[in-house]
DRENPA-3360 file (N, C-alpha, C; in nm, 2 decimals, always signed):
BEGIN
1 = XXXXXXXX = +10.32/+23.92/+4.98/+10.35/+23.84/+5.09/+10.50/+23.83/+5.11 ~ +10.53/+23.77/+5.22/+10.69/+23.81/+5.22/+10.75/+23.65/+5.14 ~ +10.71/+23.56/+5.12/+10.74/+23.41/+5.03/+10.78/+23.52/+4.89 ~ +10.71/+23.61/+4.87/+10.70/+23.68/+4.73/+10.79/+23.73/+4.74 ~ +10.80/+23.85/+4.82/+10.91/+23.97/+4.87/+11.05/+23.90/+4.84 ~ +11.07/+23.77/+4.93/+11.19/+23.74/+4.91/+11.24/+23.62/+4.80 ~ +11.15/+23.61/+4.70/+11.19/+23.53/+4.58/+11.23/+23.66/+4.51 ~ +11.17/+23.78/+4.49/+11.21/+23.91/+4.44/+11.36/+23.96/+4.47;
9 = XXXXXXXX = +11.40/+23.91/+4.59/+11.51/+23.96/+4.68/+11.64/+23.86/+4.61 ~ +11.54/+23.74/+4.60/+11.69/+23.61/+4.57/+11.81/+23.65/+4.46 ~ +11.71/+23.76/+4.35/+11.87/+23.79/+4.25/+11.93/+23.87/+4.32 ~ +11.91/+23.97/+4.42/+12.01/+24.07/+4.44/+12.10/+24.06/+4.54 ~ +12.04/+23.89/+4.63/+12.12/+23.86/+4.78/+12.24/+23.81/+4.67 ~ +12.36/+23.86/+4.74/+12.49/+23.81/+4.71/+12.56/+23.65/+4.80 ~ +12.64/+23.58/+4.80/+12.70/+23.46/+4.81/+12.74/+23.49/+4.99 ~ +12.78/+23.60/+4.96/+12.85/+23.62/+5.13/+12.75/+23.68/+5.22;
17 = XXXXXXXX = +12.63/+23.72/+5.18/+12.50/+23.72/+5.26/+12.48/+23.59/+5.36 ~ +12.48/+23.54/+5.26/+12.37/+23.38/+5.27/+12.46/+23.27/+5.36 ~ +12.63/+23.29/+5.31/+12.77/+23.18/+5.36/+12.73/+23.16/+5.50 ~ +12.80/+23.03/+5.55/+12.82/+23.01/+5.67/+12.98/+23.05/+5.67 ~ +13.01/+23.15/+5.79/+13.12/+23.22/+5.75/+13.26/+23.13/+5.78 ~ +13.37/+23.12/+5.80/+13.46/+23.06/+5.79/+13.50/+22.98/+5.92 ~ +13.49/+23.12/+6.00/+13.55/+23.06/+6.17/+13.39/+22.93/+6.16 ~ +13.29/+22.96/+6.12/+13.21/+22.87/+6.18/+13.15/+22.75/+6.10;
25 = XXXXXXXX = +13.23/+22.71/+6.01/+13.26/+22.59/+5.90/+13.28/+22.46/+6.00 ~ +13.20/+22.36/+5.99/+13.26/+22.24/+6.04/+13.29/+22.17/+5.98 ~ +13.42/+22.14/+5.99/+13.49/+22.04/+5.85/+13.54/+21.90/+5.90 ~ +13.58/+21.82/+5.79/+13.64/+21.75/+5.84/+13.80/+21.73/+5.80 ~ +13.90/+21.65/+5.83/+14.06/+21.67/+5.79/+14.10/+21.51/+5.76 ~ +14.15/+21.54/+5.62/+14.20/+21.44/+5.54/+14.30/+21.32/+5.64 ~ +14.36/+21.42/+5.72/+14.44/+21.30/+5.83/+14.32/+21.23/+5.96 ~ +14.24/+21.28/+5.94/+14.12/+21.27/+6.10/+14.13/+21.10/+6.08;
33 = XXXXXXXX = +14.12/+21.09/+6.18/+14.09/+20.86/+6.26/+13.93/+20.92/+6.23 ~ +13.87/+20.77/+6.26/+13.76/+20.70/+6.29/+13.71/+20.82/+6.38 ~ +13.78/+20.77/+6.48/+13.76/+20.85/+6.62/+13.73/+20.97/+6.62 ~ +13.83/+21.06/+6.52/+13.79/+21.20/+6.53/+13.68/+21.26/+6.42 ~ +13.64/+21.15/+6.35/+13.52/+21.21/+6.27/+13.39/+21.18/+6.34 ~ +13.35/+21.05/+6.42/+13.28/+21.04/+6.51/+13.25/+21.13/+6.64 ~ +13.36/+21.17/+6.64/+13.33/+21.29/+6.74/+13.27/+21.45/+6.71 ~ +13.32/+21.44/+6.59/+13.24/+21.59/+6.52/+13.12/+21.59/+6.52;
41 = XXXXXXXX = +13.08/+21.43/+6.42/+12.95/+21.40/+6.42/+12.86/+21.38/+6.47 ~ +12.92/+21.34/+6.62/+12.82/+21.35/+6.74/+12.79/+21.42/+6.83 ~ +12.89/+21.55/+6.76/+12.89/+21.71/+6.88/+12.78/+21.80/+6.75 ~ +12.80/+21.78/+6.63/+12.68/+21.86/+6.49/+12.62/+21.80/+6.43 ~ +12.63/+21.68/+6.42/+12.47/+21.62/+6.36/+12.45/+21.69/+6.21 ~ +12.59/+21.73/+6.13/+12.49/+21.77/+6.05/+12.51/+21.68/+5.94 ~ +12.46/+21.69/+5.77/+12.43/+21.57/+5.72/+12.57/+21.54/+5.61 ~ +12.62/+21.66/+5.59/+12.74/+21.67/+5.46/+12.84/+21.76/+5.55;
49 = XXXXXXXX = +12.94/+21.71/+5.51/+13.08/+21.74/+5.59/+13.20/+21.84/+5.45 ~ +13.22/+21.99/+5.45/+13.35/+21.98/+5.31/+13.49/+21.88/+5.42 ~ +13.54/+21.84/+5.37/+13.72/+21.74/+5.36/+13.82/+21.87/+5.32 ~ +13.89/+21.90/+5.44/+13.98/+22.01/+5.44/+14.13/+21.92/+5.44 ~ +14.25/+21.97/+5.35/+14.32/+21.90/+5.33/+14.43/+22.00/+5.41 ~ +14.45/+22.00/+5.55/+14.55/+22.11/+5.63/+14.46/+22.21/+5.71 ~ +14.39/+22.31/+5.61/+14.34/+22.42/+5.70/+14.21/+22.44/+5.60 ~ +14.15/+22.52/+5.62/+14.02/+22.58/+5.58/+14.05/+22.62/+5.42;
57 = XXXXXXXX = +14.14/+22.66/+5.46/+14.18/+22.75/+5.26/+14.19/+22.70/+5.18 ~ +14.21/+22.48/+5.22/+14.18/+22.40/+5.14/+14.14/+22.29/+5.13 ~ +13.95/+22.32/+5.09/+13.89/+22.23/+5.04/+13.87/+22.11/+4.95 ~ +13.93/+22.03/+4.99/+13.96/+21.90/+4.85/+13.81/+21.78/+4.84 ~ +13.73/+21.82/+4.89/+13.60/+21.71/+4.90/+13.46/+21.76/+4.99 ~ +13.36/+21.70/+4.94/+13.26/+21.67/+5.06/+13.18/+21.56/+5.09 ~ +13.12/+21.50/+5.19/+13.14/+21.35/+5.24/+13.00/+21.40/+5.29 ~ +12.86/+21.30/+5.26/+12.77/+21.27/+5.32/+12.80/+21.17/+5.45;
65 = XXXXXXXX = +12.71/+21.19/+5.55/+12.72/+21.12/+5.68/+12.66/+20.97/+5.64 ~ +12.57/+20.95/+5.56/+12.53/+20.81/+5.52/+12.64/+20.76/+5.44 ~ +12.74/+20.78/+5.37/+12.84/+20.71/+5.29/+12.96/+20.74/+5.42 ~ +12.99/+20.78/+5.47/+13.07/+20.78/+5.60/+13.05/+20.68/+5.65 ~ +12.93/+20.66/+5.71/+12.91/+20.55/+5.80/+12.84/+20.41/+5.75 ~ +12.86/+20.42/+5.61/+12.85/+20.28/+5.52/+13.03/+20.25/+5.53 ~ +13.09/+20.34/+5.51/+13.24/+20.28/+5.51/+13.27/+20.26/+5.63 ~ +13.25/+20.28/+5.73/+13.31/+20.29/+5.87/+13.26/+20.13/+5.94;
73 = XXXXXXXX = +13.14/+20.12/+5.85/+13.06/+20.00/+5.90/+13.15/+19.86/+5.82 ~ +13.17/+19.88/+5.69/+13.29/+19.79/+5.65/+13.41/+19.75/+5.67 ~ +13.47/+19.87/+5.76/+13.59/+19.88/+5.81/+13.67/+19.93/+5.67 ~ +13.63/+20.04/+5.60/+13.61/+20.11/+5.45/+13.64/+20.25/+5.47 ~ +13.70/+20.28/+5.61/+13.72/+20.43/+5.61/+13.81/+20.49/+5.54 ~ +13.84/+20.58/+5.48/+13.91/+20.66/+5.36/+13.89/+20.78/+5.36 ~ +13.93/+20.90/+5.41/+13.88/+21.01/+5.35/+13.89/+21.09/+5.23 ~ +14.04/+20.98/+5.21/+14.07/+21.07/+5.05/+14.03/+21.04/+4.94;
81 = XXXXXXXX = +13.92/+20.91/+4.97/+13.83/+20.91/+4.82/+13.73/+21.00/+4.81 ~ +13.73/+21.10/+4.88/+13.63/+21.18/+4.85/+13.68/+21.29/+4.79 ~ +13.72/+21.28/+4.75/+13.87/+21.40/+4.74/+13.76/+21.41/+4.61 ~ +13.74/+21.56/+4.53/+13.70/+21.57/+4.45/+13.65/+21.72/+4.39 ~ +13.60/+21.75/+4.28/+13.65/+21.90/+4.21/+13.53/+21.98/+4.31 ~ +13.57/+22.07/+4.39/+13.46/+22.16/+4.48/+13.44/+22.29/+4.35 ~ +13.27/+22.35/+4.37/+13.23/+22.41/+4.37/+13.29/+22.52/+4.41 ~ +13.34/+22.63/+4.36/+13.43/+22.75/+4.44/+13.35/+22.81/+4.41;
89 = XXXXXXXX = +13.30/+22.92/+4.45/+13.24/+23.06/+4.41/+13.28/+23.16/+4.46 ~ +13.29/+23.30/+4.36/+13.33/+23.48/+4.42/+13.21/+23.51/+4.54 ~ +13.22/+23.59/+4.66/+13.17/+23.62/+4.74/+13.05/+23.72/+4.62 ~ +13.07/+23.76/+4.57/+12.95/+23.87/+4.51/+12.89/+23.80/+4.42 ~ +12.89/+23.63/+4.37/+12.77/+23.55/+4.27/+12.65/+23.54/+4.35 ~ +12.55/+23.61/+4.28/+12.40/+23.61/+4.30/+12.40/+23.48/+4.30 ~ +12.30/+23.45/+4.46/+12.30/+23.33/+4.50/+12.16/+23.29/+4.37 ~ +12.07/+23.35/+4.33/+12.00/+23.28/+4.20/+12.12/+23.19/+4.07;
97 = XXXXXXXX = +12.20/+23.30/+4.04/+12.31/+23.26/+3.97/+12.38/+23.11/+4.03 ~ +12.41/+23.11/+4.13/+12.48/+23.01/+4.20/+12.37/+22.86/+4.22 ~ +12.20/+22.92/+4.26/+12.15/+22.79/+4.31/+12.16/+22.73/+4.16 ~ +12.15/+22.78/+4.04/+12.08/+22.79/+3.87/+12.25/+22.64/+3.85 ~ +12.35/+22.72/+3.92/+12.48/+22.64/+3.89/+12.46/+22.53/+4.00 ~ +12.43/+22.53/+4.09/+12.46/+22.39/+4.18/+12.34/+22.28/+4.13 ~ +12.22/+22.35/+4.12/+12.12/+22.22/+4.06/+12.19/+22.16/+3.89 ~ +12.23/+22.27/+3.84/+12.32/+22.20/+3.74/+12.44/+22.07/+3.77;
105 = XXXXXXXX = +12.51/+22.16/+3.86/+12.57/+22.03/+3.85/+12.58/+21.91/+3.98 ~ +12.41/+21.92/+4.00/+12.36/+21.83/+4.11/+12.47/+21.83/+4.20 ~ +12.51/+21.97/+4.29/+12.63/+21.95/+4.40/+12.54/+22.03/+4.50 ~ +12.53/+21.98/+4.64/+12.49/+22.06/+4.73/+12.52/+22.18/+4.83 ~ +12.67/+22.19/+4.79/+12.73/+22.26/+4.91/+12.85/+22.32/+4.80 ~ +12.85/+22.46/+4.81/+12.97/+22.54/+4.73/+13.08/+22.56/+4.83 ~ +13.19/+22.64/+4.80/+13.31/+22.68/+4.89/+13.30/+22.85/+4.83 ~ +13.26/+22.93/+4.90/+13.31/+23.08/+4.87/+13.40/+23.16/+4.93;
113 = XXXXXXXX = +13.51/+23.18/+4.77/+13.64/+23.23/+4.81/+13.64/+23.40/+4.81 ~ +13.75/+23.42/+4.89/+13.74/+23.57/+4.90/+13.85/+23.62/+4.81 ~ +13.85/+23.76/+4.80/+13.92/+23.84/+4.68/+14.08/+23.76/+4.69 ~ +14.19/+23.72/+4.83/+14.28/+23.66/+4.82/+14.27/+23.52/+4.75 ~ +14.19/+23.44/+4.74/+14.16/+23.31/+4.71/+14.14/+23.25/+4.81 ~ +14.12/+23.29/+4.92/+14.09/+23.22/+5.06/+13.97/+23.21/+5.07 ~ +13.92/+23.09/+5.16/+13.80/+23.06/+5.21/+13.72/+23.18/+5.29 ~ +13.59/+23.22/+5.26/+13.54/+23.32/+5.31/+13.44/+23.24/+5.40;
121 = XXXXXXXX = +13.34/+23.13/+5.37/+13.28/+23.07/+5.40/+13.22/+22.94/+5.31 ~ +13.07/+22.89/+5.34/+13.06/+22.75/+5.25/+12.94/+22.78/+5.26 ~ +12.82/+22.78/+5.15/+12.66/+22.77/+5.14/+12.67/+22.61/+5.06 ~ +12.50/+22.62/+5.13/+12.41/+22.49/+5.08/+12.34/+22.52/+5.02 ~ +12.31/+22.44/+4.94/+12.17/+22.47/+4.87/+12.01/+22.44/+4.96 ~ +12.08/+22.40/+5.08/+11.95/+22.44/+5.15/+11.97/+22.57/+5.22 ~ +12.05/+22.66/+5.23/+12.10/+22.80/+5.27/+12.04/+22.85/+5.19 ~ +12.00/+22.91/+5.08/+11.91/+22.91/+4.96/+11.79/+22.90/+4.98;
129 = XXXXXXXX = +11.75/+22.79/+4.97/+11.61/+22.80/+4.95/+11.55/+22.85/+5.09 ~ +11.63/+22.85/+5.18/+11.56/+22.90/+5.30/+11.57/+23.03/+5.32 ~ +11.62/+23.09/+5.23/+11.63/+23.26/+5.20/+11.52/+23.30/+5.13 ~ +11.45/+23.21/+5.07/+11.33/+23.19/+4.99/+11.21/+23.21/+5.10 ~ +11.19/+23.06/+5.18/+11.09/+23.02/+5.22/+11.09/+23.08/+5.36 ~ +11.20/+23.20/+5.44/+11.20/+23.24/+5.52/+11.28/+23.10/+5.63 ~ +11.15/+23.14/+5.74/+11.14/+23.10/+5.91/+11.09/+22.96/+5.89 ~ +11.01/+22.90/+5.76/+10.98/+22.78/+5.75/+11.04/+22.72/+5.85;
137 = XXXXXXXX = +11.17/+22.65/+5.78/+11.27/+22.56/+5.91/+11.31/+22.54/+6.00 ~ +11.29/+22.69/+6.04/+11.29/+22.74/+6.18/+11.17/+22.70/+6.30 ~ +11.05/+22.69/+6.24/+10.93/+22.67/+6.27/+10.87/+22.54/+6.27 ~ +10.94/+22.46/+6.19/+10.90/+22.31/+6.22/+11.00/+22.25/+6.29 ~ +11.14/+22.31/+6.31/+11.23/+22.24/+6.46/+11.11/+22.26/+6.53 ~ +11.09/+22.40/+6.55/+11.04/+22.43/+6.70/+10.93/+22.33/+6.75 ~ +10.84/+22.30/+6.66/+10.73/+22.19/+6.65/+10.75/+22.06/+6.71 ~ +10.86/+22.03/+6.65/+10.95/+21.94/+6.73/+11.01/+21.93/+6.85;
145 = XXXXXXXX = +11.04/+21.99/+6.91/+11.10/+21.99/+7.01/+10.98/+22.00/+7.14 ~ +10.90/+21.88/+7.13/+10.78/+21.89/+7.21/+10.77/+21.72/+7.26 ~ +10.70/+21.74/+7.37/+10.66/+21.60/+7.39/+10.51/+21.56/+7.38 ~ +10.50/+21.44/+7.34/+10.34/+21.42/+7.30/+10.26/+21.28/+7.41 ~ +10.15/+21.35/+7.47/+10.08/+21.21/+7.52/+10.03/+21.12/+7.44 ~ +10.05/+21.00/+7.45/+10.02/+20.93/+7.37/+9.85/+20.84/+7.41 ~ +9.86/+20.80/+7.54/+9.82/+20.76/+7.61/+9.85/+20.75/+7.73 ~ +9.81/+20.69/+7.83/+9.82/+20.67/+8.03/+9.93/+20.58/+7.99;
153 = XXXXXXXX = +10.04/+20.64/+8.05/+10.18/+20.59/+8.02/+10.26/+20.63/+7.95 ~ +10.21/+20.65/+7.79/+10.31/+20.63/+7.69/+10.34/+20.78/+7.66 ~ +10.47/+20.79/+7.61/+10.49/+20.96/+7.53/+10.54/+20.93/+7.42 ~ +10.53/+21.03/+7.32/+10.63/+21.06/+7.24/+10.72/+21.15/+7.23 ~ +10.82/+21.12/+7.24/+10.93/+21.27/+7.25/+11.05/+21.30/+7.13 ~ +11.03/+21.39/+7.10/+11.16/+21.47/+7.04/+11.28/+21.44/+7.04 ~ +11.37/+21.40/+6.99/+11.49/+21.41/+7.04/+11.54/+21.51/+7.10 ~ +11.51/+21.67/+7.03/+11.57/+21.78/+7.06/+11.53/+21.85/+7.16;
161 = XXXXXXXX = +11.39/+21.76/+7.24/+11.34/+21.80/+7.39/+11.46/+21.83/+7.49 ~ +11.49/+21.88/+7.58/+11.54/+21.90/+7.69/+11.50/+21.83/+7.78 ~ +11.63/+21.78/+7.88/+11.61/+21.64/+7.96/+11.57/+21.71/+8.05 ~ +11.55/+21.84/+8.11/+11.49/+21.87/+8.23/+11.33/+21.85/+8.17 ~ +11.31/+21.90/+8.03/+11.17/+21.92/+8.04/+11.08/+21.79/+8.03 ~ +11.17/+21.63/+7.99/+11.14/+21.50/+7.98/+11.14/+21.49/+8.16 ~ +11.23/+21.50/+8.23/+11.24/+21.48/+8.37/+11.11/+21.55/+8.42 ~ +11.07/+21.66/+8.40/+10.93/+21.74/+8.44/+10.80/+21.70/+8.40;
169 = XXXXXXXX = +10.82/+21.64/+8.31/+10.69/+21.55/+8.25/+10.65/+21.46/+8.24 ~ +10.75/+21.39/+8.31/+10.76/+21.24/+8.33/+10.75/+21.22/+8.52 ~ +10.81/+21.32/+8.57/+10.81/+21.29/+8.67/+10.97/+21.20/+8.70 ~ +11.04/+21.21/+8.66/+11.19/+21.16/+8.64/+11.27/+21.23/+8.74 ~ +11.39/+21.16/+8.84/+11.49/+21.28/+8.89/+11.62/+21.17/+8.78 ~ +11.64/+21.26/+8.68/+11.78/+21.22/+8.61/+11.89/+21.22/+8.70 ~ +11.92/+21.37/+8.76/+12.05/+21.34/+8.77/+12.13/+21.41/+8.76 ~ +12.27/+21.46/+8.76/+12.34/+21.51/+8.69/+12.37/+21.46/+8.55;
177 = XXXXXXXX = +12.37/+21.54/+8.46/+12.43/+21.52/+8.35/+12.53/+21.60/+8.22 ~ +12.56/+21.60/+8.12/+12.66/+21.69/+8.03/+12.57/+21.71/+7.93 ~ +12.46/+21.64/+7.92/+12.37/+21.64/+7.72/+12.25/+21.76/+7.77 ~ +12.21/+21.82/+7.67/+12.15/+21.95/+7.69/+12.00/+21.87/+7.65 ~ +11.95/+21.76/+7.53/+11.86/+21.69/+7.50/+11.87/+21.57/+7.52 ~ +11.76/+21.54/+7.53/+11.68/+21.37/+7.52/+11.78/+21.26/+7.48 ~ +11.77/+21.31/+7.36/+11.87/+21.21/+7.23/+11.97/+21.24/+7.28 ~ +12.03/+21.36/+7.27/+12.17/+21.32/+7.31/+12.21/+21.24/+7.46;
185 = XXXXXXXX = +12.10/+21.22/+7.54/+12.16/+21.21/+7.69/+12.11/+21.03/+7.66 ~ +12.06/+20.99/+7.59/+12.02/+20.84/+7.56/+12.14/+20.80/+7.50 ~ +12.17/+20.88/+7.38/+12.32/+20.83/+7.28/+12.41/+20.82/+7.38 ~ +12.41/+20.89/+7.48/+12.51/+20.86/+7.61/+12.53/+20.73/+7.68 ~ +12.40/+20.75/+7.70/+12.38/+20.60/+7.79/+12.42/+20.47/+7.70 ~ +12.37/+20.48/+7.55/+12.40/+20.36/+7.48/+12.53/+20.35/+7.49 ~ +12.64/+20.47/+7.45/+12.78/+20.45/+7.43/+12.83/+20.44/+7.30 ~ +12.75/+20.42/+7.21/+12.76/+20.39/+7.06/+12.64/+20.43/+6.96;
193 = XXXXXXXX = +12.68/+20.45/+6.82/+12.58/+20.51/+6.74/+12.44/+20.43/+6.80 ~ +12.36/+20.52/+6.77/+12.17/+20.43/+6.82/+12.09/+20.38/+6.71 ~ +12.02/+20.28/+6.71/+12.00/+20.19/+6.63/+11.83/+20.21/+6.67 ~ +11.70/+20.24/+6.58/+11.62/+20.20/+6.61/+11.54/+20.06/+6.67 ~ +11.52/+20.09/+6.83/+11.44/+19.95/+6.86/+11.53/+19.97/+7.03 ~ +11.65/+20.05/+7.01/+11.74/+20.05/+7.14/+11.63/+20.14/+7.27 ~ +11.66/+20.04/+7.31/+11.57/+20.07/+7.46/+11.70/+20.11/+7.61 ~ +11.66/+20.23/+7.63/+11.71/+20.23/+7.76/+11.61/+20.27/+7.89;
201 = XXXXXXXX = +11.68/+20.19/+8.01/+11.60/+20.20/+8.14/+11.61/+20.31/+8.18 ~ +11.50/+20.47/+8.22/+11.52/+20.55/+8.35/+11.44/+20.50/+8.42 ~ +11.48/+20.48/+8.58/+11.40/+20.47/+8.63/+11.27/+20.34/+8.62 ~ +11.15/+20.44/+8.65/+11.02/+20.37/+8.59/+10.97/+20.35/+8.43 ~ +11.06/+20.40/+8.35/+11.04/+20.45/+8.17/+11.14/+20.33/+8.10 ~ +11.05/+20.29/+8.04/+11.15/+20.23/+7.90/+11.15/+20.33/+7.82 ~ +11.26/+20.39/+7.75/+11.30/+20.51/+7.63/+11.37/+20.39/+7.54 ~ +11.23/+20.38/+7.43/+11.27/+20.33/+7.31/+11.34/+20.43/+7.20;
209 = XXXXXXXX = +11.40/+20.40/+7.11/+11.48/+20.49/+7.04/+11.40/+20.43/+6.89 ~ +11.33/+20.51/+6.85/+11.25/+20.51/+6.73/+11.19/+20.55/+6.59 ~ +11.31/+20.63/+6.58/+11.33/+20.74/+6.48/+11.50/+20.76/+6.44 ~ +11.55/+20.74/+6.38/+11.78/+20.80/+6.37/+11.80/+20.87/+6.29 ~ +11.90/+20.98/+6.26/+11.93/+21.02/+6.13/+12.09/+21.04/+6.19 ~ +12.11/+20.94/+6.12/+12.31/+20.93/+6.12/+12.30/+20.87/+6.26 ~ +12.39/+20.97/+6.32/+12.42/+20.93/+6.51/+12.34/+21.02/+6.58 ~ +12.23/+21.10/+6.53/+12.09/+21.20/+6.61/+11.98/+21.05/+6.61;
217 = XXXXXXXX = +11.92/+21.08/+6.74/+11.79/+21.04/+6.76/+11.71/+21.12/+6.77 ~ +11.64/+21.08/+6.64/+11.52/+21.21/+6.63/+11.39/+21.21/+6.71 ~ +11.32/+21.08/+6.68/+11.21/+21.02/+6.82/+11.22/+20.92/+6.90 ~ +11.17/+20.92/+7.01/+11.18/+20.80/+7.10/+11.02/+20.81/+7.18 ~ +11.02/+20.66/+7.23/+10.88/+20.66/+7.27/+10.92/+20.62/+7.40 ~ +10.86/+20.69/+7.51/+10.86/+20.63/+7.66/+10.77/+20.58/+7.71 ~ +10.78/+20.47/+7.73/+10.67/+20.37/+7.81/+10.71/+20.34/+7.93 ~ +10.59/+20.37/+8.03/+10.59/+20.34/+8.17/+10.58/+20.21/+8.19;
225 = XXXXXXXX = +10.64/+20.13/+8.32/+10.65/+20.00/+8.30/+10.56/+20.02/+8.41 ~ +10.51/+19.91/+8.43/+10.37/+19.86/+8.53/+10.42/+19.84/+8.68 ~ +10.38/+19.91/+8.74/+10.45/+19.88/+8.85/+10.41/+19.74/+8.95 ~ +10.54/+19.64/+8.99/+10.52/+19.56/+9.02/+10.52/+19.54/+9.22 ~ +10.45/+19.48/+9.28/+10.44/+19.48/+9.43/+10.58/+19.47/+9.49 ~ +10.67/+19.39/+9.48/+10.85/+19.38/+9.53/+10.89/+19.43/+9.38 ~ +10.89/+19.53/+9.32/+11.04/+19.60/+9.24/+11.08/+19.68/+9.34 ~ +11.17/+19.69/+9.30/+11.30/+19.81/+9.41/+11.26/+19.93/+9.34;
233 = XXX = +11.29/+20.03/+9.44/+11.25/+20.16/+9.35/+11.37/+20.22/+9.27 ~ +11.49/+20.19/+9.29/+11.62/+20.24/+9.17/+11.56/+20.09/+9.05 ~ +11.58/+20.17/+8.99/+11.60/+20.05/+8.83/+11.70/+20.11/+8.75;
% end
């Protein structure tokens, strides 16, 4: 089976197979505000950040998004406590070799340097196992990214749906807008991180926000409101 094929494969894939390559690292910078780490975070969504101290070639930390935004919420922002001994690896460590060393030393995310000592790229240990398990993760976004009837009225939606395809199923004219999904065109309208329970009005739809991870809205429920004899038809 190929689950087989490519556990067979995992000693011989090398570190610079697997890297997320350099130009395409999203980092964050020991001098960054509030302001500019919030903004990365809500243009990638992703969950672990490396702490670049100047440029790429030097790595000094990595910062989960849940401990970010536990400090940020105390008024606790710091980036240089994260400051801390990175994971370096040679571009040619068999990534078996490398996952054998990261579960050792319970770290999720390596830095792989190139023959100068420069940053070549950064793997995860979820880069790994998904060299393993294939298209899996690929295949359950996609699953996602759907809208569900719930009942006469109600949906359930994806964050990662597309607002035309919520506007087409709903019967919605949005509008012009800049967010390519759901979630993100809601995180808009609130103006600030989303909190499960946050409700915004389109139209005829209340879009509850029902699901978060960090500043992503993963699900939201749309409820049709009842239409009343004098409502105006803009809401």
């Amino acid at each position: 089976s190929e689950l087989i094929d490519n556990v067979f494969e995992f000693s011989e894939t090398m570190a610079r197979e697997v890297m997320v390559s350099r130009k395409d690292m999203i980092c964050l910078y020991l001098d960054y505000s509030v302001d500019d780490v919030l903004e990365v975070v809500e243009e990638y969504n992703h969950a672990r950040y490396p702490i670049c101290d100047g440029d790429k070639d030097n790595v000094v930390g990595l910062v989960h998004i849940r401990e970010l935004f536990k400090d940020i919420q105390k008024n606790a922002f710091d980036l240089h406590k994260y400051r801390d001994n990175v994971l370096i690896v040679p571009e040619s460590m068999s990534i078996s070799v490398l996952f054998q060393q990261m579960r050792g030393k319970k770290v999720h995310m390596a830095v792989v340097a190139d023959e100068y000592g420069g940053t070549a790229g950064l793997l995860t240990i979820e880069d790994i196992i998904e060299e393993i398990v294939g298209d899996i993760y690929d295949e359950h976004e996609t699953v996602q990214k759907e809208i569900v009837k719930v009942n006469e009225g109600l949906f359930e939606i994806y964050g990662l749906t597309h607002v035309e395809d919520v506007a087409d199923a709903l019967a919605l004219d949005i509008g012009e807008h800049e967010e390519d999904t759901i979630g993100g065109y809601i995180f808009g309208q609130l103006g600030r991180k989303p909190r499960n329970g946050d409700v915004v009005a389109i139209q005829n739809y209340d879009f509850k926000v029902t699901q978060t991870a960090g500043t992503r809205i993963v699900k939201i429920a749309a409820q049709r409101r009842p239409k009343q004899p004098d409502e105006s038809a803009a809401s």
